[in-house]
C-alpha positions in Angstrom: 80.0 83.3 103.3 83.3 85.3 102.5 84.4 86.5 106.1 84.5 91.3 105.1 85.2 93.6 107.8 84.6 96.4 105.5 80.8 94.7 105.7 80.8 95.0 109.8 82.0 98.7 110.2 79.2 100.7 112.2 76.7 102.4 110.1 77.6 106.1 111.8 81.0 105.9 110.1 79.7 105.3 106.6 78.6 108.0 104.2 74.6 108.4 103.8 75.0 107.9 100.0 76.7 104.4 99.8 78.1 101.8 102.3 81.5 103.0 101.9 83.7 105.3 104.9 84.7 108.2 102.5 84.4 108.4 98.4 87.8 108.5 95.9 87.9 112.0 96.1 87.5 112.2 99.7 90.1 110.1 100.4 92.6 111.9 98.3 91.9 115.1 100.2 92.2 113.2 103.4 95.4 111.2 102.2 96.7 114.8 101.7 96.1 116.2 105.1 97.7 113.3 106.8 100.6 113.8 104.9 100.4 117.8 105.4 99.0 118.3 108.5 98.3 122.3 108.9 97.9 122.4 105.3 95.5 125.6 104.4 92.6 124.9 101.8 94.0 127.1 99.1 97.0 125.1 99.3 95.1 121.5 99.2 93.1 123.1 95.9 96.8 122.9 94.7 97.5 119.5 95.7 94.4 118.3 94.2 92.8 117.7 90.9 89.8 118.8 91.9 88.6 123.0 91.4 88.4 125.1 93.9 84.9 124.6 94.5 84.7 120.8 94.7 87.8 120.8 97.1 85.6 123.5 99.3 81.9 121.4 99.2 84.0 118.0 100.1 85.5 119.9 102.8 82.8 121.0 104.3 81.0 118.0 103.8 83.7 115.8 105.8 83.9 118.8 108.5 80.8 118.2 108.9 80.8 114.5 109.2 83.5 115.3 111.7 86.4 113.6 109.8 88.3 117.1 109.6 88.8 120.1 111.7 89.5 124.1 110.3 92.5 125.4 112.3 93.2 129.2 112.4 93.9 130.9 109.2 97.2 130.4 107.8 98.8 134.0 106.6 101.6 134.7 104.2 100.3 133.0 101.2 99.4 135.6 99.1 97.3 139.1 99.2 93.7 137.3 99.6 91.2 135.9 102.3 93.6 133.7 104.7 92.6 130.2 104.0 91.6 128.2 107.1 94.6 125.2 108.5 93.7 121.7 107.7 94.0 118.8 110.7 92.1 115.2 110.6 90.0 114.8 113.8 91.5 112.6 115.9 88.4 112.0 118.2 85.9 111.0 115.5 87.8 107.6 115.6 90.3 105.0 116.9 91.6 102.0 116.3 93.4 99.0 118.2 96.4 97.1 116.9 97.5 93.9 118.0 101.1 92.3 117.1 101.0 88.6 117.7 104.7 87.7 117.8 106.7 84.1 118.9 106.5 85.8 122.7 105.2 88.7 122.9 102.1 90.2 121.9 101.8 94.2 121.5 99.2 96.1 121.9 98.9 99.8 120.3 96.2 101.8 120.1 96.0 105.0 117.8 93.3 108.3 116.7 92.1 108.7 113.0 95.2 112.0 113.6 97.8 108.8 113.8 98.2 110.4 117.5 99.1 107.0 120.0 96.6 106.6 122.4 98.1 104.0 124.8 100.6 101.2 123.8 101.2 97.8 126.1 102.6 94.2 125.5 102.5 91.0 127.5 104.4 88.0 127.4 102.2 85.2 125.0 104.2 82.5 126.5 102.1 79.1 127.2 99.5 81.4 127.2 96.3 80.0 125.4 95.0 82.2 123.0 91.4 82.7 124.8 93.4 84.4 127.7 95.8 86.6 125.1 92.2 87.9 123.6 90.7 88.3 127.5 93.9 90.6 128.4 93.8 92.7 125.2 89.4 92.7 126.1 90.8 94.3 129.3 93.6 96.4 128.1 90.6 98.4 125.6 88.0 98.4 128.3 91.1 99.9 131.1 92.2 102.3 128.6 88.6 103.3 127.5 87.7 104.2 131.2 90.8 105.6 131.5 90.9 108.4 128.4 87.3 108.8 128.4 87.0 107.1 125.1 83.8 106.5 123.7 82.9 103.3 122.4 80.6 105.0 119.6 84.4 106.0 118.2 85.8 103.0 118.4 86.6 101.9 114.7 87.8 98.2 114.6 90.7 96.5 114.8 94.1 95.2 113.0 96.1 92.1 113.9 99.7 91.8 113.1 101.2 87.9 113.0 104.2 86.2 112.5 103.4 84.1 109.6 103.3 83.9 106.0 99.1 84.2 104.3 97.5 81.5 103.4 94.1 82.8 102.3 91.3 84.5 103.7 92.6 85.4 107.3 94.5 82.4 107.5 98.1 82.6 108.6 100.9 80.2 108.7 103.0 81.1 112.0 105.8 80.1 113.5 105.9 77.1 115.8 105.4 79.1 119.3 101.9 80.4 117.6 100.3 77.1 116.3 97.3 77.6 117.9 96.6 80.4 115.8 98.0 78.9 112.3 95.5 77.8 109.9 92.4 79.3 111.2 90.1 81.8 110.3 91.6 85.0 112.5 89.1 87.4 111.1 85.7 86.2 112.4 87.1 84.6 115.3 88.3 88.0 116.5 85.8 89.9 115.3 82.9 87.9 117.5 85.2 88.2 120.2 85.5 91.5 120.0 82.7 93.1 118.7 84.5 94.8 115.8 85.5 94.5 112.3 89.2 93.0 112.4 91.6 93.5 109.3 94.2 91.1 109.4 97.8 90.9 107.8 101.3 89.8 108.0 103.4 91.1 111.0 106.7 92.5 108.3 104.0 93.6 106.4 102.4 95.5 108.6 105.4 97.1 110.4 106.1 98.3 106.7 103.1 100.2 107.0 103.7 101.9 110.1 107.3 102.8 108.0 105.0 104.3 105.0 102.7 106.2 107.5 104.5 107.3 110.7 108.5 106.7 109.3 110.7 107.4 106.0 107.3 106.8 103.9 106.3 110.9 104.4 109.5 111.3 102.1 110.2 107.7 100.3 107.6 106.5 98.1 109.2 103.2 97.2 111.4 101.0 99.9 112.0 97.9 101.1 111.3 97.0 105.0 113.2 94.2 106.3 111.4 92.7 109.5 114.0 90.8 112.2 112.1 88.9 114.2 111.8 85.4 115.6 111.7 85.2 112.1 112.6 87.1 109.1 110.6 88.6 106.6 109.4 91.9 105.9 107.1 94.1 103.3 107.4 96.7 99.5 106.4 99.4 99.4 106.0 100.4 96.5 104.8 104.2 95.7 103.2 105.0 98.9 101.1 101.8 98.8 101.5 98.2 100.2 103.0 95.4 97.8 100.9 92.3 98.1 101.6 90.4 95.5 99.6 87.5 94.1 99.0 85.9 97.2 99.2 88.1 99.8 103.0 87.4 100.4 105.3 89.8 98.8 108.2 90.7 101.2 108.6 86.9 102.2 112.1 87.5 102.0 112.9 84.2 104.1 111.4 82.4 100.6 114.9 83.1 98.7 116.9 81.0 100.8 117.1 76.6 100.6 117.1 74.0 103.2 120.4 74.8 104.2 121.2 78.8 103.9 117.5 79.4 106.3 119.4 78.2 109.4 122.2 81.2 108.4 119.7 83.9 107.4 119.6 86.9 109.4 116.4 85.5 112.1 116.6 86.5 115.2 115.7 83.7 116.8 119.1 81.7 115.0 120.8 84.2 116.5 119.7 83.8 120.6 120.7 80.1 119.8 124.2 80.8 118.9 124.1 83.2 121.8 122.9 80.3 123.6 126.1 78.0 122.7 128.4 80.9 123.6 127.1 81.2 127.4 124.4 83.8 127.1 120.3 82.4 127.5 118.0 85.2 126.7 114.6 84.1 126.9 113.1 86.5 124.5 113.4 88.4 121.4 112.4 91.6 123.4 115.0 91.3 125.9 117.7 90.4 123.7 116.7 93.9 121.8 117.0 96.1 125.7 119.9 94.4 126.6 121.8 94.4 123.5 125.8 94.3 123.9 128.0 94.0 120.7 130.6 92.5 122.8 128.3 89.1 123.5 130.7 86.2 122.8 129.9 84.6 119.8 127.5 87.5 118.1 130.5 88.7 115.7 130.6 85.4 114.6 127.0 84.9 113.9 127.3 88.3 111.8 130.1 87.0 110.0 127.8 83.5 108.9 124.6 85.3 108.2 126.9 88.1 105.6 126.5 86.0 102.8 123.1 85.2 103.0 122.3 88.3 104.1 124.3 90.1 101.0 122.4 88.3 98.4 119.1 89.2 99.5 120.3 92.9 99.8 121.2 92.8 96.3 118.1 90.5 94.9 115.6 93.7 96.4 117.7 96.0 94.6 117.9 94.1 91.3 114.5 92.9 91.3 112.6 95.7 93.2 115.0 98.9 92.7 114.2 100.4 96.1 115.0 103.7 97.0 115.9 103.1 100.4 116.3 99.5 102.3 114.7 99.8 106.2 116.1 97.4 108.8 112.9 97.3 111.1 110.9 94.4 113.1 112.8 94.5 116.5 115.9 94.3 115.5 118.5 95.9 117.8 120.0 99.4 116.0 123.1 98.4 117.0 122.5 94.8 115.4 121.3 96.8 112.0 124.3 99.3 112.0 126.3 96.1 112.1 124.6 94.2 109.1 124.8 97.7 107.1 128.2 98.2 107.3 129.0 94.4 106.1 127.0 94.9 102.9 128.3 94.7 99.5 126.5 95.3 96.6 127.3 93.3 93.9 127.9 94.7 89.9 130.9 96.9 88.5 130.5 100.6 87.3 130.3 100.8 83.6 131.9 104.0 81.8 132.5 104.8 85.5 128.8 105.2 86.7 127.4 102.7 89.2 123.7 101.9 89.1 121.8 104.3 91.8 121.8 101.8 94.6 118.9 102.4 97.6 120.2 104.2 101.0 120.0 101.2 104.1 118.1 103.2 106.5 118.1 102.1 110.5 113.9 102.7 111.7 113.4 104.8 114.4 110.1 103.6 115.2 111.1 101.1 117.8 110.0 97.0 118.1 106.1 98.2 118.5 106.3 99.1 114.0 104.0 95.8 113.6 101.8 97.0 116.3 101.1 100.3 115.1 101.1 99.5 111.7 97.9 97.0 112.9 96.4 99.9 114.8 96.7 102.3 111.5 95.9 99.6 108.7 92.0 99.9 109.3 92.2 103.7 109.0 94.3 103.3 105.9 91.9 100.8 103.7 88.8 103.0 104.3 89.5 106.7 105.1 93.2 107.7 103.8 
């Protein structure tokens, strides 16, 4: 039987009509409160397809459901009745996201609002995957007690890893993460836990936290680059993930042969030349807090990875035609600023107009992006 977390989700969060979370029209009205929090109802009527009178029954339909809350009146729109403010309840629901990278494993847990709840990490080195799912088991239980969380609200889960999709919930990861390559992620974690688990690439997944929390509130359509031990990274393309035909659009690493992978822009090819210059950093993370652009042999390793790095630049703009380019994963800004100012995109003006090339944007969301982008993915499928 096909493994569905949309089939394990608690019957109190589903609507009494169907077996589904919220209906099309719902999640339109919700999708537009996220993105306009403090919105008033007159104004959502105008955001809307819907008549004023469908847009007021659904509203009080999810209010009551709990899914939304009506703020104060909002004044100075017009000569009639103040309309009440718009805001998704946060405590009707939350979510935990886990980000399984080479050496680290983040932890992030987040409302139905998008308000973060609690974040952690711990180190996954030589550490079995039974006693990575026991600490994160202890981390929700500590941080239940802790905020007085119910577990009645506790919606399910999202897993983040570093590998490309196979099928199903299978994953492909890098070599530090074997023992959780080629296995069924979703039921495994979901027994263990107790909830539904939606699983997905870790550069995919920070590209969602991008959409939701980042530039996506004002760039439909970009590119998220994910440096990590690795290198991949996610489309988005108007508003919505990219996944392609098999789950792996954004597998940027794909572009490059036998040869130009050991110079493409991975973070872990870059602690080994760091390595062979003097300086041993023993993780990804560390390397990111400790960053100094002065390293000995880290301009050099810039200089090798250009090319490389160049061509894919310009192969998302030819083939995708981005507005904007994010460097993201847990890549070091300083790293990123560094990159950005070596690029060159390739092509000559004609008539003296140059094609409308995407802005390369630095994320400010920090190395957690593949965690929170876990923690909000559940939310995401079924409610907004």
């Amino acid at each position: 039987m096909t493994y569905s977390p949309n089939a394990l989700i608690a019957p109190h969060f589903l609507r009494a009509a169907d077996d589904d979370v919220v209906s099309g029209n719902e999640r339109n009205l919700l999708r537009a409160i996220w993105l306009h929090p403090g919105l008033s109802r007159s104004e959502l009527t105008a955001l809307s397809d819907l008549s004023q009178q469908s847009v007021h029954r659904i509203l009080d339909a999810l209010a009551e459901r709990g899914l939304i809350i009506f703020g104060d009146p909002k004044q100075g729109l017009g000569s009639g009745q103040p309309s009440p403010m718009l805001y998704l309840n946060g405590a009707h629901a939350y979510c935990v996201g886990i980000s399984v990278n080479s050496d680290i494993i983040d932890i992030c847990m987040i409302d139905l609002a998008g308000k973060i709840l609690a974040q952690d990490s711990f180190t996954l080195w030589r550490r079995p995957m039974r006693e990575c799912l026991d600490l994160i088991s202890t981390f929700i239980a500590k941080r239940q007690a802790k905020l007085q969380l119910h577990e009645r609200a506790f919606f399910g889960i999202g897993l983040a890893i570093a590998g490309f999709h196979i099928a199903g919930t299978r994953y492909n990861a890098t070599l530090p993460l074997h023992e959780w390559s080629l296995i069924e992620l979703g039921p495994l974690l979901a027994e263990h836990f107790g909830k539904p688990v939606w699983t997905i690439n870790g550069g995919k997944s920070g590209a969602i936290a991008e959409a939701m929390f980042g530039i996506g509130r004002y760039v439909k359509n970009f590119a998220y680059l994910s440096f990590n031990y690795g290198f991949g990274g996610g489309l988005i393309c108007d508003g919505a993930l990219l996944d392609g035909g098999n789950g792996n659009a954004g597998e940027f690493s794909q572009m490059f042969d036998e040869e130009e992978v050991l110079r493409r822009p991975a973070l872990q090819l870059l602690m080994e030349a760091l390595k062979r210059n003097g300086t041993t950093l023993p993780t990804i993370s560390i390397l990111r807090e400790n960053f100094d652009p002065n390293w000995p042999g880290l301009a050099e390793w810039v200089e090798e990875v250009t090319p490389a790095y160049n061509r894919l630049v310009n192969a998302i703009w030819a083939i995708f035609d981005p507005q904007a380019i994010v460097f993201g994963g847990e890549v070091p800004p300083e790293l990123a600023e560094m990159l950005i100012r070596r690029t060159r995109l390739f092509g000559k003006p004609r008539y003296g107009v140059s094609r409308p090339h995407p802005k390369l944007i630095v994320s400010e969301i920090g190395s957690d992006a593949a965690a929170m982008g876990a923690a909000i993915r559940p939310f995401n499928l079924t409610f907004y």
